[in-house]
N, CA, C and O atoms as a MOPAC input file, in Angstrom:
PM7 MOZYME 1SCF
protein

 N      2.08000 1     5.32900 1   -11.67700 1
 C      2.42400 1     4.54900 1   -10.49400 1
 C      1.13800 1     3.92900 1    -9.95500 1
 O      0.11900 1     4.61200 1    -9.84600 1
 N      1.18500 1     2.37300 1    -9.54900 1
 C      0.05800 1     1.79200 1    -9.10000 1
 C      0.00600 1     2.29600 1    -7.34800 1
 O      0.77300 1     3.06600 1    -6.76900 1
 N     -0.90500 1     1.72500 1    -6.93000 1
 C     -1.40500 1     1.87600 1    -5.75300 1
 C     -0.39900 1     0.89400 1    -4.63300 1
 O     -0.13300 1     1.21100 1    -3.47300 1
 N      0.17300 1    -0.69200 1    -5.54000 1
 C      1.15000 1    -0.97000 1    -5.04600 1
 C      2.37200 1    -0.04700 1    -5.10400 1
 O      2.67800 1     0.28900 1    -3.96000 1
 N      3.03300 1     0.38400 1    -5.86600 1
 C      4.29900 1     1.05900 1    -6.00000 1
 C      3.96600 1     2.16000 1    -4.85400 1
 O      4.94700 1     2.29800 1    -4.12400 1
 N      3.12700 1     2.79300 1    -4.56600 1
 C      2.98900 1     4.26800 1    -3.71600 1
 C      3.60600 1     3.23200 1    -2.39000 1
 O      4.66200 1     3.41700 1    -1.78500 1
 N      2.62400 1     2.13200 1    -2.16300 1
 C      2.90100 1     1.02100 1    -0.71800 1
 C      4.32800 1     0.97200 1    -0.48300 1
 O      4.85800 1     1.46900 1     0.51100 1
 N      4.98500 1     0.32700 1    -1.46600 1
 C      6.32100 1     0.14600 1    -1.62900 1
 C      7.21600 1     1.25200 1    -0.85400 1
 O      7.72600 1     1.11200 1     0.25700 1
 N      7.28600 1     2.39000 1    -1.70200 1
 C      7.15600 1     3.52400 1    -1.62900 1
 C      7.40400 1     4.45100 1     0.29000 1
 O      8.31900 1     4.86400 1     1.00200 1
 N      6.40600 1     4.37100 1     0.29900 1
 C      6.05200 1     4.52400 1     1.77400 1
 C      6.63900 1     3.79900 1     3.00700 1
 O      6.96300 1     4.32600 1     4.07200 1
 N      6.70400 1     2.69000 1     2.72000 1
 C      7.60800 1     1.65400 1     3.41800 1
 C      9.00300 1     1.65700 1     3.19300 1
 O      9.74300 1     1.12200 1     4.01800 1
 N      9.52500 1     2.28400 1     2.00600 1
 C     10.60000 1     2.28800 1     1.73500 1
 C     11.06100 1     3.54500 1     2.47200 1
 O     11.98100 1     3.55000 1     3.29100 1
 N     10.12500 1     4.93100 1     2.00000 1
 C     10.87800 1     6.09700 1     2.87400 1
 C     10.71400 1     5.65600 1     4.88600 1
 O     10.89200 1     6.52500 1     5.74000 1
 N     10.43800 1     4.51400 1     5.15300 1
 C     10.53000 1     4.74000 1     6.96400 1
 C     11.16800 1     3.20000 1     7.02900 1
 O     11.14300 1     2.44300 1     7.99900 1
 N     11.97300 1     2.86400 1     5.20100 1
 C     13.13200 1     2.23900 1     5.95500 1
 C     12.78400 1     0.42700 1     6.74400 1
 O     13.50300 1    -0.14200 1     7.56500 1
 N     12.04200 1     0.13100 1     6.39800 1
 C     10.75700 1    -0.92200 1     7.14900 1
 C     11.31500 1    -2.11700 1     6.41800 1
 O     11.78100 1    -2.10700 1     5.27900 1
 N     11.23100 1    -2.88600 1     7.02500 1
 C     11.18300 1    -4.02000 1     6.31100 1
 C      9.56700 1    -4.75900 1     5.57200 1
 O      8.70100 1    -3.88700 1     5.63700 1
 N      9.19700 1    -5.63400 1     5.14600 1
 C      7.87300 1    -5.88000 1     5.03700 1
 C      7.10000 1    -6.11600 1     6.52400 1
 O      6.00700 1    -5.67900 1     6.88400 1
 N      8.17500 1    -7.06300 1     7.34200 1
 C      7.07900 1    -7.37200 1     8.56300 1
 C      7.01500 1    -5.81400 1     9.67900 1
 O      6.23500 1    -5.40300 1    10.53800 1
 N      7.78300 1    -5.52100 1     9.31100 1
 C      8.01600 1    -4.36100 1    10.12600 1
 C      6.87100 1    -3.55500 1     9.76900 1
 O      5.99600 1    -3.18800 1    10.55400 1
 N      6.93600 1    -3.30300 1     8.51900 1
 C      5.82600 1    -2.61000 1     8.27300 1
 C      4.14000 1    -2.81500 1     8.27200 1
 O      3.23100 1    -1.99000 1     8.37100 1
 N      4.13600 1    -4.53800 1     8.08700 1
 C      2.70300 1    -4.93000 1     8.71300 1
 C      2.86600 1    -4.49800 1    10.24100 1
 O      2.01200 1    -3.75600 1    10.72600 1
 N      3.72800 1    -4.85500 1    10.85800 1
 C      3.06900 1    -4.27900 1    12.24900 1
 C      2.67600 1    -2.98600 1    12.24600 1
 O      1.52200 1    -2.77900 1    12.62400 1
 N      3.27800 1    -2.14300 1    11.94800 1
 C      3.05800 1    -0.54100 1    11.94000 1
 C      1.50700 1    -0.55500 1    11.72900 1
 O      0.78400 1    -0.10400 1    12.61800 1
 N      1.08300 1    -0.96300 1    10.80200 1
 C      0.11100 1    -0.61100 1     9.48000 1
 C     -1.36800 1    -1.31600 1     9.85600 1
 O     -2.43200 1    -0.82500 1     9.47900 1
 N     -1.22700 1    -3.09800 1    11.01800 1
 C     -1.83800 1    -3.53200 1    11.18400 1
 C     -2.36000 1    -4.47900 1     9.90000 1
 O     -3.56600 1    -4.68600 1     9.76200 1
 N     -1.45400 1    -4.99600 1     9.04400 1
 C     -1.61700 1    -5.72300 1     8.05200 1
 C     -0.61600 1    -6.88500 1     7.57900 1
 O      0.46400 1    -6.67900 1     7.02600 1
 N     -1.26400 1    -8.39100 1     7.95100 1
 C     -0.11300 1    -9.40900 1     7.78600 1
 C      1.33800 1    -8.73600 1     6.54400 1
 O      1.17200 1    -7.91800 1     5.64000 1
 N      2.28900 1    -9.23600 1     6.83000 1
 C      3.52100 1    -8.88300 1     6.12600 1
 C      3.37700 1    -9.56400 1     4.86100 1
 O      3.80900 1    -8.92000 1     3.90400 1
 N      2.91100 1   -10.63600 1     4.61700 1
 C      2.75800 1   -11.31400 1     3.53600 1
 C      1.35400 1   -10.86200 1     2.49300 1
 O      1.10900 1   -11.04700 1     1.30100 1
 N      0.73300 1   -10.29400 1     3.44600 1
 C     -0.78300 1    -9.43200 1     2.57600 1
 C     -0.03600 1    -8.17200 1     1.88300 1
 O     -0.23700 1    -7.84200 1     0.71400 1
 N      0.90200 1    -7.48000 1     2.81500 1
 C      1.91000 1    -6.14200 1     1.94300 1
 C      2.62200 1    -6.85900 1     1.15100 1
 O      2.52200 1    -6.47800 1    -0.01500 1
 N      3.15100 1    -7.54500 1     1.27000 1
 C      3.43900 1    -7.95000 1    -0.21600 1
 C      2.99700 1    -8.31700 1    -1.54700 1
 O      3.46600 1    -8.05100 1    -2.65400 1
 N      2.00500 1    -8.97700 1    -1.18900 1
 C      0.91400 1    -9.04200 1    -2.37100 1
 C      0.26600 1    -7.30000 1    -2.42200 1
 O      0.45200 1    -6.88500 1    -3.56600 1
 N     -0.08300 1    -6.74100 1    -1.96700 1
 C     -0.32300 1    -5.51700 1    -2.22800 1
 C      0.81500 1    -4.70100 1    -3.00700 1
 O      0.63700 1    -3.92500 1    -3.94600 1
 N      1.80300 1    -4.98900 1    -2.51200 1
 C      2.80400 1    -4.29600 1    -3.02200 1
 C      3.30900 1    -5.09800 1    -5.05300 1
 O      3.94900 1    -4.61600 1    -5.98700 1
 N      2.84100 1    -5.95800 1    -4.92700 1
 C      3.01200 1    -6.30900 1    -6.62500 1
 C      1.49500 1    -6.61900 1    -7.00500 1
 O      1.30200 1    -7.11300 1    -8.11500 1
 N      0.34700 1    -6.35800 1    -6.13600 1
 C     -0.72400 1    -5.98800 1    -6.84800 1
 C     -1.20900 1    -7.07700 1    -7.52800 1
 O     -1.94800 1    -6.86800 1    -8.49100 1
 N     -0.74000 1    -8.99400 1    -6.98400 1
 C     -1.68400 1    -9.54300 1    -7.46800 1
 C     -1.49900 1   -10.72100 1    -6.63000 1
 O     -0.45700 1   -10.77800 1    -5.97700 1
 N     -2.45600 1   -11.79600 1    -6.53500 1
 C     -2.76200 1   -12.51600 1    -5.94100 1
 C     -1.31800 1   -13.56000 1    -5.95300 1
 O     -0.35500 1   -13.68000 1    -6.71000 1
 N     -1.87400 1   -14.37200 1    -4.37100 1
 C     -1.28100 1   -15.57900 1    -4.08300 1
 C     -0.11200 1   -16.17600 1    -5.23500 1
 O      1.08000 1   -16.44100 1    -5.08400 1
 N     -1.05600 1   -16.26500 1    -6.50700 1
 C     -0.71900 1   -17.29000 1    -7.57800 1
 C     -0.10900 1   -16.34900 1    -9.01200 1
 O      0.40700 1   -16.97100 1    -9.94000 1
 N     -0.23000 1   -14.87500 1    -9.06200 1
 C      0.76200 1   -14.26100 1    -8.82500 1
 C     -0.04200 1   -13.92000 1   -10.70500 1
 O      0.72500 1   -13.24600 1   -11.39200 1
 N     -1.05300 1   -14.22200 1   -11.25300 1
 C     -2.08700 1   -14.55500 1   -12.13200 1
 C     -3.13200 1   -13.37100 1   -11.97400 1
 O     -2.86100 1   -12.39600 1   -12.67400 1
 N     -4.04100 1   -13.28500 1   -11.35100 1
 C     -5.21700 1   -12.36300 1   -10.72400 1
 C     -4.72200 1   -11.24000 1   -10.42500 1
 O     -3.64900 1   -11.23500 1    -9.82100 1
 N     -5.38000 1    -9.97100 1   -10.77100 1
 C     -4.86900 1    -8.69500 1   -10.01500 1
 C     -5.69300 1    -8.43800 1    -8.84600 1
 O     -6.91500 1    -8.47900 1    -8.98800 1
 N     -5.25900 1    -8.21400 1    -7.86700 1
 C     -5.27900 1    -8.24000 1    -6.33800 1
 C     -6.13300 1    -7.15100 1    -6.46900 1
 O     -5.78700 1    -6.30800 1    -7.29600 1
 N     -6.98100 1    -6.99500 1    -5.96500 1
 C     -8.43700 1    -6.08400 1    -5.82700 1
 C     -7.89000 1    -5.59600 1    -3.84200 1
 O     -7.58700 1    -6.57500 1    -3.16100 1
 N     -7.84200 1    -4.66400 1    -3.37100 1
 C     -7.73400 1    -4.00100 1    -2.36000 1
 C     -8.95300 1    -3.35700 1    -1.72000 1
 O     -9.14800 1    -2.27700 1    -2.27600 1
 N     -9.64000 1    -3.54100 1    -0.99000 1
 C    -10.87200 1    -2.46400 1    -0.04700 1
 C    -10.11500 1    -1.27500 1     0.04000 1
 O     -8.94900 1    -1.39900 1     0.41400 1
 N    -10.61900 1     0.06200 1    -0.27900 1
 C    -10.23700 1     1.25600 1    -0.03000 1
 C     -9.85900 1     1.31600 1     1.25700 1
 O     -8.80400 1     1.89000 1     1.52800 1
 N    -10.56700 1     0.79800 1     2.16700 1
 C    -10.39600 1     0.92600 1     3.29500 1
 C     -9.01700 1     0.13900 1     4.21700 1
 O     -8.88000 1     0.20200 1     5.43900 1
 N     -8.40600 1    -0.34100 1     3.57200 1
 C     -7.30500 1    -0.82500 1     3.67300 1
 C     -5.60000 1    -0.22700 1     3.31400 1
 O     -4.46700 1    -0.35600 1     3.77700 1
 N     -6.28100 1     0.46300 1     2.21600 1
 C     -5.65300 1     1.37900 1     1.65500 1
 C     -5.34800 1     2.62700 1     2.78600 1
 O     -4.25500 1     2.73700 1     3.34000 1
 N     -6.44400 1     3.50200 1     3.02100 1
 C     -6.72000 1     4.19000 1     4.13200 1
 C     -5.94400 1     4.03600 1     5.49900 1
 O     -5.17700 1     4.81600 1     6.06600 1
 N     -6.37700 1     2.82100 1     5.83200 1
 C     -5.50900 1     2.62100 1     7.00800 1
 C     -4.23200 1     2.12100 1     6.85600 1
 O     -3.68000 1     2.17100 1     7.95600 1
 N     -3.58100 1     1.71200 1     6.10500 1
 C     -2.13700 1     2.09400 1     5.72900 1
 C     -1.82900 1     3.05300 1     5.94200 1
 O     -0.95600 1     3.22400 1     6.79200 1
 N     -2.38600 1     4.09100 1     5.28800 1
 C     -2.15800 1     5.08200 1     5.01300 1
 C     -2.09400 1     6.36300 1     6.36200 1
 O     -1.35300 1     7.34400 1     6.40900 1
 N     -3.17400 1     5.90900 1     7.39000 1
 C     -3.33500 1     6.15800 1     8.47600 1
 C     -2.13600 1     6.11800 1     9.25200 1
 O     -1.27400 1     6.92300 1     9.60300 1
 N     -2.43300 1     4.62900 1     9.43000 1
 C     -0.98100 1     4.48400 1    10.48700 1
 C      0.33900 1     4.58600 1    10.04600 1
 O      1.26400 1     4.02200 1    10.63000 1
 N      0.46200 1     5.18800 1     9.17000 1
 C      2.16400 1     5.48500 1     8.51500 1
 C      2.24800 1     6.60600 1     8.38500 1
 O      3.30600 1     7.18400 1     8.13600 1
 N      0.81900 1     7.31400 1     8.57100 1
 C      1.17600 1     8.91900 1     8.62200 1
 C      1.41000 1     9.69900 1     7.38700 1
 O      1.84000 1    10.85200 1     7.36900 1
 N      1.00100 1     8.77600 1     6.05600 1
 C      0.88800 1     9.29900 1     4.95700 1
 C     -0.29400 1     9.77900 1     4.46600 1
 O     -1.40100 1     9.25000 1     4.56500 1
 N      0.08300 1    11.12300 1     3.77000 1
 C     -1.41600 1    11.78100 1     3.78600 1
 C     -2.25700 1    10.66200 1     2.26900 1
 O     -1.78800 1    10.38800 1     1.16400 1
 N     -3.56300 1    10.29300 1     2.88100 1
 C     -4.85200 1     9.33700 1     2.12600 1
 C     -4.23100 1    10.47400 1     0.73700 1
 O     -3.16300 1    10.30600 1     0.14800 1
 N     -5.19400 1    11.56000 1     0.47800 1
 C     -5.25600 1    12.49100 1    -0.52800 1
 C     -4.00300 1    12.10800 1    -1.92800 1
 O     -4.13200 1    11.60500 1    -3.04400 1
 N     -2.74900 1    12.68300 1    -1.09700 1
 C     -1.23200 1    12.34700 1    -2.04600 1
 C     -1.25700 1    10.82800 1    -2.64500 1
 O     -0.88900 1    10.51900 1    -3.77900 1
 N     -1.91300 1     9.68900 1    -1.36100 1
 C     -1.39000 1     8.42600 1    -2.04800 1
 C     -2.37800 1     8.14800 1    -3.31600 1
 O     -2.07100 1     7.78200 1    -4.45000 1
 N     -3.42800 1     8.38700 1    -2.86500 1
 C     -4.79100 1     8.41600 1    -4.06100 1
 C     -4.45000 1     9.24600 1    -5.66200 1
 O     -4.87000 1     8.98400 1    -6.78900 1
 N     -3.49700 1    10.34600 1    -5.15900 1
 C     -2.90800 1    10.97100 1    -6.49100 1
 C     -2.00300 1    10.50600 1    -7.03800 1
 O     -1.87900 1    10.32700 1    -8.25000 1
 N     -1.05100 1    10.18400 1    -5.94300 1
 C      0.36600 1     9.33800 1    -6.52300 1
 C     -0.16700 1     7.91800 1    -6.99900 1
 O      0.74300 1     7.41900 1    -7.66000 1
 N     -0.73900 1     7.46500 1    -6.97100 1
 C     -1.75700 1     6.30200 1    -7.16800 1
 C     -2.41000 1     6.14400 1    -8.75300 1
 O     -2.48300 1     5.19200 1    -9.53100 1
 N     -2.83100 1     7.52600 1    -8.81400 1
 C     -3.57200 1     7.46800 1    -9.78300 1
 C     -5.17600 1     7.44600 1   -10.13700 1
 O     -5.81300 1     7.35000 1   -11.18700 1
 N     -5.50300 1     7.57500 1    -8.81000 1
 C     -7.37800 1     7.41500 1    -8.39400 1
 C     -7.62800 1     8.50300 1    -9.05200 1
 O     -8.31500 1     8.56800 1   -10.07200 1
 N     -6.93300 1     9.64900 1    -8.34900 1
 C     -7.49000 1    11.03900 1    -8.63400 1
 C     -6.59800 1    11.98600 1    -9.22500 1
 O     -5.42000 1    11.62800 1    -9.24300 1
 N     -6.89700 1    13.25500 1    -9.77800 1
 C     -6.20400 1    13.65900 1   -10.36300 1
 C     -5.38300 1    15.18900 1    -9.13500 1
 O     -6.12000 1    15.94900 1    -8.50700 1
 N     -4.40000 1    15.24700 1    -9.10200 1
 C     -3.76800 1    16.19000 1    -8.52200 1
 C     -4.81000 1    18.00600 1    -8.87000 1
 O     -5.37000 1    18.39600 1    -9.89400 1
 N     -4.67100 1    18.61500 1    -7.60500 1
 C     -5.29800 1    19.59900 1    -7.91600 1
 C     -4.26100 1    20.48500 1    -7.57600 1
 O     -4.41400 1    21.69800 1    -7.71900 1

């Protein structure tokens, strides 16, 4: 599972719509979407993310950083 699919994911268990969920999250609705299929505008380029973006998603949705980074695939489950 990519780092988009966990996004998806997350938004899907609280039920959100996309804009709904940029507000939550503090991230245009149209930027979660490109996050959420993980590639640019033109749909060509794979969408490069700041960790730190990641994070605060992750923050304000109340999903634990650690799980999404595993469910993700960064790191390996301990």
């Amino acid at each position: 599972m990519g780092y988009g699919d966990v996004v998806r994911k997350i938004r899907k268990e609280k039920n959100m719509s996309l804009r709904q969920f940029g507000e939550l999250v503090g991230v245009n609705y149209s930027h979660i979407s490109r996050i959420e299929k993980e590639f640019s505008n033109k749909g060509k380029e794979k969408l490069l993310i700041p960790i730190d973006t990641l994070k605060q998603i992750c923050d304000r949705s109340g999903y634990s950083f650690k799980k999404f980074l595993e469910e993700a695939g960064y790191i390996e489950p301990i």
